[in-house]
KERO-256688 format. One line per 2 residues: number of its first residue (from 1); their letters; for each residue x, y, z of N, C-alpha, C. Coordinates in pm, 1 decimal. Layout:
# residues N
NUM) a) X Y Z X Y Z X Y Z ~ ...;
END
This chain:
# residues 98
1) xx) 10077.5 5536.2 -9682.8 10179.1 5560.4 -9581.7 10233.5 5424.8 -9536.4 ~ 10383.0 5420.6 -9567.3 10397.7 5303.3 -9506.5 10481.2 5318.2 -9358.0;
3) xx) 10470.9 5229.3 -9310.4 10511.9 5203.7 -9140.6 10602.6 5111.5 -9101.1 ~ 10734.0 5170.8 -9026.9 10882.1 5112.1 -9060.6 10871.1 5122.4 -8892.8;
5) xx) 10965.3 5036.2 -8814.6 10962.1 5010.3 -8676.8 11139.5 4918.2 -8725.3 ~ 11136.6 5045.4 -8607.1 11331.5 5026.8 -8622.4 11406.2 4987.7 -8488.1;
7) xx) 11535.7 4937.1 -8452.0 11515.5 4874.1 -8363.5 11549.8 4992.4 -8237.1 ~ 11554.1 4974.4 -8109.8 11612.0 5086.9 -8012.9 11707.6 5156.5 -8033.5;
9) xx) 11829.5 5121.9 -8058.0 11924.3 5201.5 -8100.7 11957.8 5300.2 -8254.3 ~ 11851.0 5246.7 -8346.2 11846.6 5323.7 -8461.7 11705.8 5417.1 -8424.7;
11) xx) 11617.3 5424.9 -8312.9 11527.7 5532.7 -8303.8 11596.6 5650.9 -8231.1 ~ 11685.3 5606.2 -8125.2 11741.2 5672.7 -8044.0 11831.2 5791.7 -8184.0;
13) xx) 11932.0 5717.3 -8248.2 12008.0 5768.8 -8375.1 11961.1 5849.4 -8414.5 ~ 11811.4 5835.3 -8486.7 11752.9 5879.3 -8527.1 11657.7 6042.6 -8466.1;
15) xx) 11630.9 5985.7 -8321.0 11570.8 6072.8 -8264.3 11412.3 6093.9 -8309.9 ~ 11356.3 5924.8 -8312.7 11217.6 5923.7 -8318.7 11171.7 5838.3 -8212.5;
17) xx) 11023.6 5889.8 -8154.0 10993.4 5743.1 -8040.4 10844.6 5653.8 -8169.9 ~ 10849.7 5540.0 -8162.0 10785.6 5446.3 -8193.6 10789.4 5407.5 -8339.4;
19) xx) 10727.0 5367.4 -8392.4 10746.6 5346.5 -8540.0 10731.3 5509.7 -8662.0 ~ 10760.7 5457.5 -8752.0 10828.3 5610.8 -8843.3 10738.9 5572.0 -8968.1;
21) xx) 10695.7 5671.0 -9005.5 10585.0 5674.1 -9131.5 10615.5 5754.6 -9237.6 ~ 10629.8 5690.3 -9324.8 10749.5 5717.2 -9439.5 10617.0 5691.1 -9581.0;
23) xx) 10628.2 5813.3 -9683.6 10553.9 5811.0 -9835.9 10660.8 5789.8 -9904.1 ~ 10598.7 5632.2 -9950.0 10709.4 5595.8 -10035.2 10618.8 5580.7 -10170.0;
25) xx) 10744.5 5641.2 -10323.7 10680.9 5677.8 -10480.4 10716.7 5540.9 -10536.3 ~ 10605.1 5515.5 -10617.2 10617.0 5390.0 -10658.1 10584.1 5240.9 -10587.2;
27) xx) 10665.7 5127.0 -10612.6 10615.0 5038.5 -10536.3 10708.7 4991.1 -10460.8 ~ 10616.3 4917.6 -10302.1 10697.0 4956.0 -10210.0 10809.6 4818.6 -10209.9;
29) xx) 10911.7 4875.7 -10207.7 10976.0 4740.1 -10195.2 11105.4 4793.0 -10033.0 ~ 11251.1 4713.8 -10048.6 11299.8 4673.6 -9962.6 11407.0 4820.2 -9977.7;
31) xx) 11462.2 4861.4 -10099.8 11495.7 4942.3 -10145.1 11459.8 5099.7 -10126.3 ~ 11362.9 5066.7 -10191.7 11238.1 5221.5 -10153.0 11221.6 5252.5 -10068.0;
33) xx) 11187.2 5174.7 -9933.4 11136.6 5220.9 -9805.9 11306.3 5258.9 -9746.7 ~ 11416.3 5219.7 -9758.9 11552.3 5253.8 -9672.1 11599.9 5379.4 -9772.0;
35) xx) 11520.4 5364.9 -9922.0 11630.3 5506.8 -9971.7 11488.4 5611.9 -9878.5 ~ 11391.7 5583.8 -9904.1 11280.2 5723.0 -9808.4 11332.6 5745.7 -9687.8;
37) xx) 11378.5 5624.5 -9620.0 11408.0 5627.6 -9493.2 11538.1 5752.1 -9437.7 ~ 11642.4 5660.9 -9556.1 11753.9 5754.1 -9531.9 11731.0 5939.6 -9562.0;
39) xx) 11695.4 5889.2 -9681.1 11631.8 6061.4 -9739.4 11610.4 6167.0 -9601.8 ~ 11507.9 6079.2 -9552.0 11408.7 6146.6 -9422.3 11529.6 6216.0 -9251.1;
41) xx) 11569.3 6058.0 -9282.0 11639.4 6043.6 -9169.3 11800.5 6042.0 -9180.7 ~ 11876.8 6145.2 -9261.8 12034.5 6102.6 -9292.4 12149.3 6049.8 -9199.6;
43) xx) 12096.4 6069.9 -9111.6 12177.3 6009.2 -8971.7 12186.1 5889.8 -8980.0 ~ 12090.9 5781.3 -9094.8 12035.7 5609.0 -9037.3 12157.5 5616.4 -9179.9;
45) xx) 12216.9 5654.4 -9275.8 12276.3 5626.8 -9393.7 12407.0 5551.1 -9312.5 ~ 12407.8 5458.8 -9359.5 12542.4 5343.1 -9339.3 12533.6 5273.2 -9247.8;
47) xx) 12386.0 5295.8 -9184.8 12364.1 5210.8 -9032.5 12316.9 5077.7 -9083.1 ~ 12215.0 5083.0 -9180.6 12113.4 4965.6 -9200.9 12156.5 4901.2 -9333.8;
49) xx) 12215.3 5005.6 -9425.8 12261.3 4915.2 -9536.7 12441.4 5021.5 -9554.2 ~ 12532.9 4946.0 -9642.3 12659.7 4961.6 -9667.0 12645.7 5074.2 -9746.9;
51) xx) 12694.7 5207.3 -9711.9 12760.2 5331.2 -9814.1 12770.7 5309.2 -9995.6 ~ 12855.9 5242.8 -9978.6 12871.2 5165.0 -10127.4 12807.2 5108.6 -10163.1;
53) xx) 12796.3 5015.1 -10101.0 12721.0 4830.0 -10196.7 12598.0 4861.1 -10180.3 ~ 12530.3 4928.9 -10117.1 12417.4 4918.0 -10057.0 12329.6 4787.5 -10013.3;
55) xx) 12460.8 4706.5 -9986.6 12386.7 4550.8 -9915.5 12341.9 4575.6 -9753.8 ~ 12266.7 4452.7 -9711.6 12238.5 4462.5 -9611.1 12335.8 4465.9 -9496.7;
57) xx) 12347.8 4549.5 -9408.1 12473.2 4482.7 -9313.3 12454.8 4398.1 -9230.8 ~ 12559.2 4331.5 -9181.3 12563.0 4210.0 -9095.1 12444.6 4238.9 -8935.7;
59) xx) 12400.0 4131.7 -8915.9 12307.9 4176.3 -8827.2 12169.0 4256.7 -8816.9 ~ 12180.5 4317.4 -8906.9 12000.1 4352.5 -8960.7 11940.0 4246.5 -9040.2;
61) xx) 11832.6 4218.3 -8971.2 11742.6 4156.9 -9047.2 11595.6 4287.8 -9080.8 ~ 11555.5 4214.1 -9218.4 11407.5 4253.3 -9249.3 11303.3 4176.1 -9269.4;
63) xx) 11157.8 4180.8 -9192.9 11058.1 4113.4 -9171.2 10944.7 4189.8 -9217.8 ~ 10831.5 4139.7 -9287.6 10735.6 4208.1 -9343.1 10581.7 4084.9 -9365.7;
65) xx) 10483.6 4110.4 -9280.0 10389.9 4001.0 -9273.4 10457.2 3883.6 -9231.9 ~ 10520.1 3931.0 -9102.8 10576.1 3794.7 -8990.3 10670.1 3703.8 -9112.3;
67) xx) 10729.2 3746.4 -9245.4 10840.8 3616.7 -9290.7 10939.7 3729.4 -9315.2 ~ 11067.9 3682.7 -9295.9 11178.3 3727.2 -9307.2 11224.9 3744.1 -9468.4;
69) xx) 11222.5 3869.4 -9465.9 11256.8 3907.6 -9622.0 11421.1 3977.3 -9657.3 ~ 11516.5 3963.3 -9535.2 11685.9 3989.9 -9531.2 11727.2 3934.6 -9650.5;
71) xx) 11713.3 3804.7 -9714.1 11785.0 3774.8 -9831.5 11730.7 3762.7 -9932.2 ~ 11594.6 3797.4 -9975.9 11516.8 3869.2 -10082.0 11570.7 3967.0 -10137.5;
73) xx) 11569.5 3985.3 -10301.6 11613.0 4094.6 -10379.5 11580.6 4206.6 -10284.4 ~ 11662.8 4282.7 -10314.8 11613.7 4433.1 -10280.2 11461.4 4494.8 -10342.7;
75) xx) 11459.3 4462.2 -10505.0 11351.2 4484.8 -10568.4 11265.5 4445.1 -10559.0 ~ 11259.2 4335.9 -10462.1 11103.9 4245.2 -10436.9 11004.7 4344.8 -10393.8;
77) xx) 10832.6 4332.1 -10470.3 10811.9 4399.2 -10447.0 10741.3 4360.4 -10268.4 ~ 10733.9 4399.2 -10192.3 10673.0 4370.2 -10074.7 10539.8 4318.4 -10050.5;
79) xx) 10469.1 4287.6 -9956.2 10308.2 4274.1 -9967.7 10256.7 4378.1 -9943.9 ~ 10098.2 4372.1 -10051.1 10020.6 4477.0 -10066.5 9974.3 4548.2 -9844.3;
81) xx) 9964.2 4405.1 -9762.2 9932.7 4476.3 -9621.3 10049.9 4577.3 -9587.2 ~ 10230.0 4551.6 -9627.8 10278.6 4688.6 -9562.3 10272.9 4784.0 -9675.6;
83) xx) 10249.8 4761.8 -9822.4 10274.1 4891.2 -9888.6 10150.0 5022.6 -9852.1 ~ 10030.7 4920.7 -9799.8 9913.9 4967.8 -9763.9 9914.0 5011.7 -9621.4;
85) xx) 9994.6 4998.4 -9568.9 10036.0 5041.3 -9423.5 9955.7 5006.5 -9290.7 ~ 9916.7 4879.2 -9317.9 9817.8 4795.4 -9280.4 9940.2 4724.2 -9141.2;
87) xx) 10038.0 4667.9 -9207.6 10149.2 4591.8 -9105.9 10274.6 4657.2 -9163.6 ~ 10347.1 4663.6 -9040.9 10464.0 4745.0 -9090.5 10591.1 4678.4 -9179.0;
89) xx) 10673.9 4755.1 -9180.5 10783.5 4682.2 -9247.4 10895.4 4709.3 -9098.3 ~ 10943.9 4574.4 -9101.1 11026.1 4614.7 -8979.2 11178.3 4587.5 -9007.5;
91) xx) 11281.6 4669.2 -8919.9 11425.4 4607.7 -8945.4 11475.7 4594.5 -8789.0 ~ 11552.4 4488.4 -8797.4 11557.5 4397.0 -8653.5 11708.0 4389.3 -8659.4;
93) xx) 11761.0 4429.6 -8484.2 11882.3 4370.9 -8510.4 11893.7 4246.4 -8480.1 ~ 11939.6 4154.5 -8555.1 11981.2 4056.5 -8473.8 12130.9 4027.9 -8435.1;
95) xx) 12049.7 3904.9 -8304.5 12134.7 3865.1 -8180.8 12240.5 3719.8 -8266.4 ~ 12357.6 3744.5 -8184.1 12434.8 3596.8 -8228.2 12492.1 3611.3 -8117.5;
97) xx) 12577.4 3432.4 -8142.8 12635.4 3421.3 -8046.2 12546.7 3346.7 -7980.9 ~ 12596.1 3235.6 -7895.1 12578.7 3089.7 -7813.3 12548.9 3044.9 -7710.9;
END
């Protein structure tokens, strides 16, 4: 089971409270866990990654064992602690601006 922690406004979207526990087939990567995600949750489709491109959108970041994995392949495979659901996989919005 892996364990995804999304930020306030995509739980609210969503209509989950705290982190979301998602069986993901195969291995877990950056890909896998947002197509389970969306699957699960169709409301989050075009929030976290682009309709089309399926790139990341502006302002989400992804973090997994405290290092930032946003501009990592999609296919990377992740570490064995979140595929093992040990530490989660998280998506963050981030802040800009001065």
């Amino acid at each position: 089971m892996i364990r995804v922690v999304l930020p306030a406004h995509l739980r609210t979207l969503a209509h989950v409270d705290g982190e979301v526990q998602l069986e993901v087939k195969g291995v877990a990567t950056q890909r896998s866990i947002l197509d389970a995600l969306e699957a699960r949750y169709p409301m989050l489709c075009g929030t976290i990654r682009d309709h089309v491109t399926q790139q990341r959108r502006p302002f989400i970041r992804f973090f997994a064992c405290e290092q930032d994995w946003s501009n990592e392949s999609p296919d990377t495979p992740l570490p064995e602690l979140v595929a093992t659901g040990v530490e989660p996989f998280l998506v963050v919005g981030a802040v800009a601006g001065g």
